[in-house]
The first five atom37 places (N, CA, C, CB, O) and aatype in JSON, in Angstrom:
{
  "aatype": [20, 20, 20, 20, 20, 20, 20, 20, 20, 20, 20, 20, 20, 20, 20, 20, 20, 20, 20, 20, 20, 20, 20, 20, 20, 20, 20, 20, 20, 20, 20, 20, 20, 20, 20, 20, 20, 20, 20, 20, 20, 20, 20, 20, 20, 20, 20, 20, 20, 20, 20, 20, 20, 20, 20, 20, 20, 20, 20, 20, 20, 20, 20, 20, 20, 20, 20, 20, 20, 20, 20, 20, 20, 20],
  "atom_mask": [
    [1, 1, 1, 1, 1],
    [1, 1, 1, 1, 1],
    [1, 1, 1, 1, 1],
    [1, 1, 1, 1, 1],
    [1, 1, 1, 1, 1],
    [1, 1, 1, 1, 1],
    [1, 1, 1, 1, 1],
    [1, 1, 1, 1, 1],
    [1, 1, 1, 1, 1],
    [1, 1, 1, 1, 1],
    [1, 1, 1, 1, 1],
    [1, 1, 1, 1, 1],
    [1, 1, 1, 1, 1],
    [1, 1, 1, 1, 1],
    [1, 1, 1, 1, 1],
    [1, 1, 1, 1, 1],
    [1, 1, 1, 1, 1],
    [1, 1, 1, 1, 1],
    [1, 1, 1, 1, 1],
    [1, 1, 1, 1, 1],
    [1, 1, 1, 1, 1],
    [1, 1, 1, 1, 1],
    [1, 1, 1, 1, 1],
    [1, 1, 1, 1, 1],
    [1, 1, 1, 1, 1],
    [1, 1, 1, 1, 1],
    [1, 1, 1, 1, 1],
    [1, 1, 1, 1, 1],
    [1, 1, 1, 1, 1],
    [1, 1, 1, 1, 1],
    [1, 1, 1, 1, 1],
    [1, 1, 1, 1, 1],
    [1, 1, 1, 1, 1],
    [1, 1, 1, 1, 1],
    [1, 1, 1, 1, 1],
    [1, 1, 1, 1, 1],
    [1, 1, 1, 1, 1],
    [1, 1, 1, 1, 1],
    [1, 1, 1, 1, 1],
    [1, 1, 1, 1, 1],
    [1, 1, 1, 1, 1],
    [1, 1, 1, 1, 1],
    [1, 1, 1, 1, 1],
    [1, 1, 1, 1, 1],
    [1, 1, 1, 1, 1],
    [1, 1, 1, 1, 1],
    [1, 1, 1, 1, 1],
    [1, 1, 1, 1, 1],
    [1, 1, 1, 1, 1],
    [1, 1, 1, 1, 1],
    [1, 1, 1, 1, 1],
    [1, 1, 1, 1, 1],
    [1, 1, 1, 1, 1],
    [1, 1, 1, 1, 1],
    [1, 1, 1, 1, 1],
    [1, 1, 1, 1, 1],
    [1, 1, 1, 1, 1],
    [1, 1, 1, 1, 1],
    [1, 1, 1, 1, 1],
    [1, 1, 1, 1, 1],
    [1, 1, 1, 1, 1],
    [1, 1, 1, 1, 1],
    [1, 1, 1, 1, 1],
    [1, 1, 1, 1, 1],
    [1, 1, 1, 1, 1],
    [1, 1, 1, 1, 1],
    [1, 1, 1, 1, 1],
    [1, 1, 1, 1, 1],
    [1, 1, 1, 1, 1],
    [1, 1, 1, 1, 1],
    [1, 1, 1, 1, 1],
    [1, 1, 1, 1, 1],
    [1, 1, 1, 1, 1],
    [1, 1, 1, 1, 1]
  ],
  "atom_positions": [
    [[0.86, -1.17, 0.0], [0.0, 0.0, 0.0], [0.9, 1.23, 0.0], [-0.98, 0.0, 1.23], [1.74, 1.27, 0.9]],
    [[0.87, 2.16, -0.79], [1.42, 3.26, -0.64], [1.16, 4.64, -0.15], [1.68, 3.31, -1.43], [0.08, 4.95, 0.35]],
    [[1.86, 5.24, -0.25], [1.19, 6.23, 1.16], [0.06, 7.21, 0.72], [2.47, 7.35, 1.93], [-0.39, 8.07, 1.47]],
    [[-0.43, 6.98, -0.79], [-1.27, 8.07, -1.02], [-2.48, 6.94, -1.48], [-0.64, 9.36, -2.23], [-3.6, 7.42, -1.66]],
    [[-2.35, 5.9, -1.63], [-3.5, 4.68, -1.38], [-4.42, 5.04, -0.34], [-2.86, 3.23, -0.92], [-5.62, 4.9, -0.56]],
    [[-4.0, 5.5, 0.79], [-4.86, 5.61, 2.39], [-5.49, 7.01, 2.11], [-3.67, 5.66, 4.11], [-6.51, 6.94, 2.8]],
    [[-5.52, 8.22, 1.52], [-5.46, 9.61, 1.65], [-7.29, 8.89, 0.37], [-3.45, 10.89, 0.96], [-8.5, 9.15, 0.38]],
    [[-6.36, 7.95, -0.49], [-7.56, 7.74, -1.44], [-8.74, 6.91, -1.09], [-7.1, 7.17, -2.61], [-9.82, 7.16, -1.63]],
    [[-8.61, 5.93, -0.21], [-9.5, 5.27, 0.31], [-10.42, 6.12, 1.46], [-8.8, 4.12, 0.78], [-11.61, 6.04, 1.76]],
    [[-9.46, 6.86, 1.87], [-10.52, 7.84, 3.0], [-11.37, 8.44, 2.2], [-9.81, 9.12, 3.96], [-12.58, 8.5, 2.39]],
    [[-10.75, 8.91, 1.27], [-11.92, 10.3, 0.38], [-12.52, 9.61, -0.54], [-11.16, 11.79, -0.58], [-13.17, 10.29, -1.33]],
    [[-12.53, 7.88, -0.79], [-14.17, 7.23, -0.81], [-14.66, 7.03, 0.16], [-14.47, 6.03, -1.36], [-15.53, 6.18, 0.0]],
    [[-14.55, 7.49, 1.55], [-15.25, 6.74, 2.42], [-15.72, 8.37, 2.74], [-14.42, 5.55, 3.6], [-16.91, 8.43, 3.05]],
    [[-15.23, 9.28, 2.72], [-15.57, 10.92, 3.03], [-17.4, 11.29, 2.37], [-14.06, 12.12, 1.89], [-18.39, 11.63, 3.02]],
    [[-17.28, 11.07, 1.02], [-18.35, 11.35, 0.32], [-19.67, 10.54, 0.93], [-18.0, 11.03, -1.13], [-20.67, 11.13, 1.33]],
    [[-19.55, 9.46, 0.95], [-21.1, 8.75, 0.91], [-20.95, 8.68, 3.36], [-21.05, 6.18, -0.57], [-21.92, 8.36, 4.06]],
    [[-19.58, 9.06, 3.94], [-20.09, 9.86, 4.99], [-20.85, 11.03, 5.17], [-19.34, 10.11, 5.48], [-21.8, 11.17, 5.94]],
    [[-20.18, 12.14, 4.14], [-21.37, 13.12, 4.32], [-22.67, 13.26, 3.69], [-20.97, 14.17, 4.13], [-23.43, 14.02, 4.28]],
    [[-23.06, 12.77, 2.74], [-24.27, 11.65, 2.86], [-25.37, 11.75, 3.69], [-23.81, 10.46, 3.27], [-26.37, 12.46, 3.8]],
    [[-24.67, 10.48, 4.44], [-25.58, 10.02, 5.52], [-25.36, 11.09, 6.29], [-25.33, 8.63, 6.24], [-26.44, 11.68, 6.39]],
    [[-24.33, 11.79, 7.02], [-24.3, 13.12, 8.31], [-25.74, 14.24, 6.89], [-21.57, 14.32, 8.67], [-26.04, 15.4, 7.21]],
    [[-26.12, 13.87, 6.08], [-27.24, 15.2, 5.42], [-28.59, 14.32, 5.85], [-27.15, 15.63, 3.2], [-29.6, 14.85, 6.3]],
    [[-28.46, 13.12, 5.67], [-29.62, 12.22, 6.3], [-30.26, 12.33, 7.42], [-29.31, 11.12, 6.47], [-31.47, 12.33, 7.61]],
    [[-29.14, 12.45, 8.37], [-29.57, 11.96, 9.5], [-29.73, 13.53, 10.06], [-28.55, 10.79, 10.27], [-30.6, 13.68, 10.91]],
    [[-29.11, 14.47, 9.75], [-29.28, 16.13, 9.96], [-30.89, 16.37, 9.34], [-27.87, 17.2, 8.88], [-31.86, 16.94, 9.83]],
    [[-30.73, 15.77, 8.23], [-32.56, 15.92, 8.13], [-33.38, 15.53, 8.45], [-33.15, 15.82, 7.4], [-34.45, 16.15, 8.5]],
    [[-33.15, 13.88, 8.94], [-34.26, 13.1, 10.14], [-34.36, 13.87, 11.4], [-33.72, 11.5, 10.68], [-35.36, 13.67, 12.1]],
    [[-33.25, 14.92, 11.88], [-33.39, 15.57, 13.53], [-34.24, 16.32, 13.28], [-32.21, 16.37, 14.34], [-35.24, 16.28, 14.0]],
    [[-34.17, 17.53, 11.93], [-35.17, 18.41, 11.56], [-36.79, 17.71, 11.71], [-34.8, 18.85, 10.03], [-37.71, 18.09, 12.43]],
    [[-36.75, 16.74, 10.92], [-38.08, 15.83, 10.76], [-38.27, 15.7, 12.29], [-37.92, 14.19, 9.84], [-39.32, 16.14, 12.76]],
    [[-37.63, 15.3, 12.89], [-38.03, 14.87, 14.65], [-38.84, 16.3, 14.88], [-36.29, 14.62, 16.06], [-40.04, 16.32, 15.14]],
    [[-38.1, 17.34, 14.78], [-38.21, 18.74, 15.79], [-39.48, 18.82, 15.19], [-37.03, 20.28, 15.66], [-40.43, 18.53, 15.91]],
    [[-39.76, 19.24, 13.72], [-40.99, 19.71, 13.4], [-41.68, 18.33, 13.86], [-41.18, 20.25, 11.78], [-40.69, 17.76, 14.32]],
    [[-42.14, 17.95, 13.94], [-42.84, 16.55, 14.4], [-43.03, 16.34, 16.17], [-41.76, 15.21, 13.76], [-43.65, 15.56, 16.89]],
    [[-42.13, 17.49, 16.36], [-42.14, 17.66, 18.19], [-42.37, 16.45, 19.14], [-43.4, 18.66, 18.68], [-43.25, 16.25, 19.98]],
    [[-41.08, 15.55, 18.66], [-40.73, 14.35, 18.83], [-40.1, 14.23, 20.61], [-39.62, 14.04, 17.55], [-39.37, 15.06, 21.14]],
    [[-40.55, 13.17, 21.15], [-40.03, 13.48, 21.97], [-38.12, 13.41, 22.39], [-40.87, 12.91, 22.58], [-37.29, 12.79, 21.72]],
    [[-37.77, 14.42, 23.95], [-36.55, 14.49, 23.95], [-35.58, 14.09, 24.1], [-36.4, 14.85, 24.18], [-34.59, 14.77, 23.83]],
    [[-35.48, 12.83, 24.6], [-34.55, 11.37, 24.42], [-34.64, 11.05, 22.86], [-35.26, 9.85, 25.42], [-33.55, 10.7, 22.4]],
    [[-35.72, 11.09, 21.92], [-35.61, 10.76, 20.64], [-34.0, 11.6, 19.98], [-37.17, 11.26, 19.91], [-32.88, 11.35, 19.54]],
    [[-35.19, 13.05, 20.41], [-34.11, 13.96, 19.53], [-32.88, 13.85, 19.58], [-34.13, 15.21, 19.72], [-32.03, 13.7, 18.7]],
    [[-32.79, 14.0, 21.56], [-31.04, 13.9, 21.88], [-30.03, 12.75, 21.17], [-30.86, 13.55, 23.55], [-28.82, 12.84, 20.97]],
    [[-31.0, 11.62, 20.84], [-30.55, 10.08, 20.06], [-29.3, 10.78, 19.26], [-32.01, 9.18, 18.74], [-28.09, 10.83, 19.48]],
    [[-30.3, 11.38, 18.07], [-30.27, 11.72, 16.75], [-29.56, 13.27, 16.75], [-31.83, 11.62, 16.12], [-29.27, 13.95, 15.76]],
    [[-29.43, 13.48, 17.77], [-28.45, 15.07, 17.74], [-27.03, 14.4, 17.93], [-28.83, 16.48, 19.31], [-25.98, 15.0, 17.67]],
    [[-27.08, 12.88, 18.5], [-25.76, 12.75, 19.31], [-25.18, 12.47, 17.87], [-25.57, 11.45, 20.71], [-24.26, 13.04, 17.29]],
    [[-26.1, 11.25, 17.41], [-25.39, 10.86, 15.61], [-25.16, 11.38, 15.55], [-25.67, 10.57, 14.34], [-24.11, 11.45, 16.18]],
    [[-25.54, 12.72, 14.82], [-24.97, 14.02, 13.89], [-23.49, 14.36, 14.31], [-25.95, 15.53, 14.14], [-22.55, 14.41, 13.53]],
    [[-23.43, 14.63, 15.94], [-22.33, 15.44, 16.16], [-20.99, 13.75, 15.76], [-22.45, 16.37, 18.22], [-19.99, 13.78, 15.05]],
    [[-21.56, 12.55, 16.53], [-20.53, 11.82, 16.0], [-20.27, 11.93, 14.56], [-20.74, 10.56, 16.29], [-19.15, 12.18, 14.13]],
    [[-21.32, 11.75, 13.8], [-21.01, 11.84, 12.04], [-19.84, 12.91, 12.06], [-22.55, 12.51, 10.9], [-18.7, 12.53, 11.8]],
    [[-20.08, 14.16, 12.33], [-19.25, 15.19, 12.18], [-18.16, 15.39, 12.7], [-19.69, 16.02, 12.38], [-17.3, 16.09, 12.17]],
    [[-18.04, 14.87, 13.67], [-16.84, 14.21, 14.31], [-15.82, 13.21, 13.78], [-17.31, 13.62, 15.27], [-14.67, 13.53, 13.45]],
    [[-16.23, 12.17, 13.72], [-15.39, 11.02, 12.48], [-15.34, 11.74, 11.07], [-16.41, 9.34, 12.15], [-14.23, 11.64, 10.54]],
    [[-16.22, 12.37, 10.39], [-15.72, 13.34, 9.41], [-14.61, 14.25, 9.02], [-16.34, 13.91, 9.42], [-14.09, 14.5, 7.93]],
    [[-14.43, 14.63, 10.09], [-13.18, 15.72, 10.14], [-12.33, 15.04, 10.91], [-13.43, 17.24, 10.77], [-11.25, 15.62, 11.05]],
    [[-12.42, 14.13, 11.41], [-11.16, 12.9, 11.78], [-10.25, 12.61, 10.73], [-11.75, 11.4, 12.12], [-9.06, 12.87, 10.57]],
    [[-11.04, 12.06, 10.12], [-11.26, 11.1, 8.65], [-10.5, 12.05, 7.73], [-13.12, 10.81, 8.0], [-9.43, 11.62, 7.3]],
    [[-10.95, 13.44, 7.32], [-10.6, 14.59, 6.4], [-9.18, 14.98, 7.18], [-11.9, 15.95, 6.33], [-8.36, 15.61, 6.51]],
    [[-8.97, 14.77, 7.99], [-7.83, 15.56, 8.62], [-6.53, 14.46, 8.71], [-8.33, 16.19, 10.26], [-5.37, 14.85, 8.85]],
    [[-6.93, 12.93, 8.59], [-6.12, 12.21, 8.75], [-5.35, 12.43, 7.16], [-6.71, 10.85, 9.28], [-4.12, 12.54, 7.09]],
    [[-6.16, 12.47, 5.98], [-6.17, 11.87, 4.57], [-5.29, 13.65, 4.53], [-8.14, 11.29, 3.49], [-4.12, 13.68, 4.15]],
    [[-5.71, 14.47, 4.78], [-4.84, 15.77, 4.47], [-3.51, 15.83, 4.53], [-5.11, 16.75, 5.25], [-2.63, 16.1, 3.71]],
    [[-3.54, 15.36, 6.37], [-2.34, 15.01, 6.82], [-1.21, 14.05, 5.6], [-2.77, 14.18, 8.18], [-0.05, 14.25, 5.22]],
    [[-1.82, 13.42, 5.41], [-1.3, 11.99, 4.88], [-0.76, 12.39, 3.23], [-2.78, 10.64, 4.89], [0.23, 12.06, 2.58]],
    [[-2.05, 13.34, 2.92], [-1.6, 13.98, 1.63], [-1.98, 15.59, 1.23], [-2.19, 13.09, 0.54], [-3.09, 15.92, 0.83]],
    [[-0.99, 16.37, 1.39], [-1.83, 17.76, 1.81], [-1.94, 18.5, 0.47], [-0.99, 18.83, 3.05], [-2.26, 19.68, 0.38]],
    [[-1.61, 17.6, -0.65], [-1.88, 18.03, -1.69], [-3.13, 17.38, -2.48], [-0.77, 18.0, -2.27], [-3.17, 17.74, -3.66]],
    [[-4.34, 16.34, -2.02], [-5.14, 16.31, -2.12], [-5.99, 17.29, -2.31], [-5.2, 15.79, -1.6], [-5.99, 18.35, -1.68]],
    [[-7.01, 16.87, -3.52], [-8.13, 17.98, -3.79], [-7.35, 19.4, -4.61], [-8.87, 18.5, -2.07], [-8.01, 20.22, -5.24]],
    [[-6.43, 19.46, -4.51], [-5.64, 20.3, -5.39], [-5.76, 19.58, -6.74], [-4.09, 20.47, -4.88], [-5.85, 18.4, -7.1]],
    [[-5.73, 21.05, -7.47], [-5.74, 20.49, -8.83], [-4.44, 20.57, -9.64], [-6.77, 21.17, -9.57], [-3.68, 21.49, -9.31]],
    [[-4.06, 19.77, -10.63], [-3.11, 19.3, -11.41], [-2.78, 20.13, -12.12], [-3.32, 18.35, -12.02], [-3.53, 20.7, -12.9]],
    [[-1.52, 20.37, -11.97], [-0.21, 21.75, -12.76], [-0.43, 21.47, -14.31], [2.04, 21.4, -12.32], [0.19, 22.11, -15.15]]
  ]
}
């Protein structure tokens, strides 16, 4: 495996994460208007912040790893 193999496998795993963190940010909305109760919500607030959390884990490891990612080609 080489060292920009890992930077590439994260940033398939980045996309269809933020994804689901738009999913599940829109199921909390759906809760609130729906005036769901507050153990539900708190559930589904906690996802989010984990989603967003391992997200920028994830983005920060693959940067690290390659900080010329997402840059475009000379």
């Amino acid at each position: 495996m080489t060292p920009n193999t890992v930077p590439r496998i994260l940033d398939a795993i980045l996309d269809p994460l933020a994804s689901i963190q738009e999913q599940v940010q829109a199921a909390l909305d759906l809760a609130r208007q729906n005036k769901l109760p507050r153990p539900f919500l708190d559930t589904i607030q906690g996802a989010v912040a984990n989603l967003d959390i391992t997200w920028e884990a994830l983005n920060e490891i693959a940067t690290t790893l390659d900080p010329d990612r997402g840059q475009p080609e000379p």
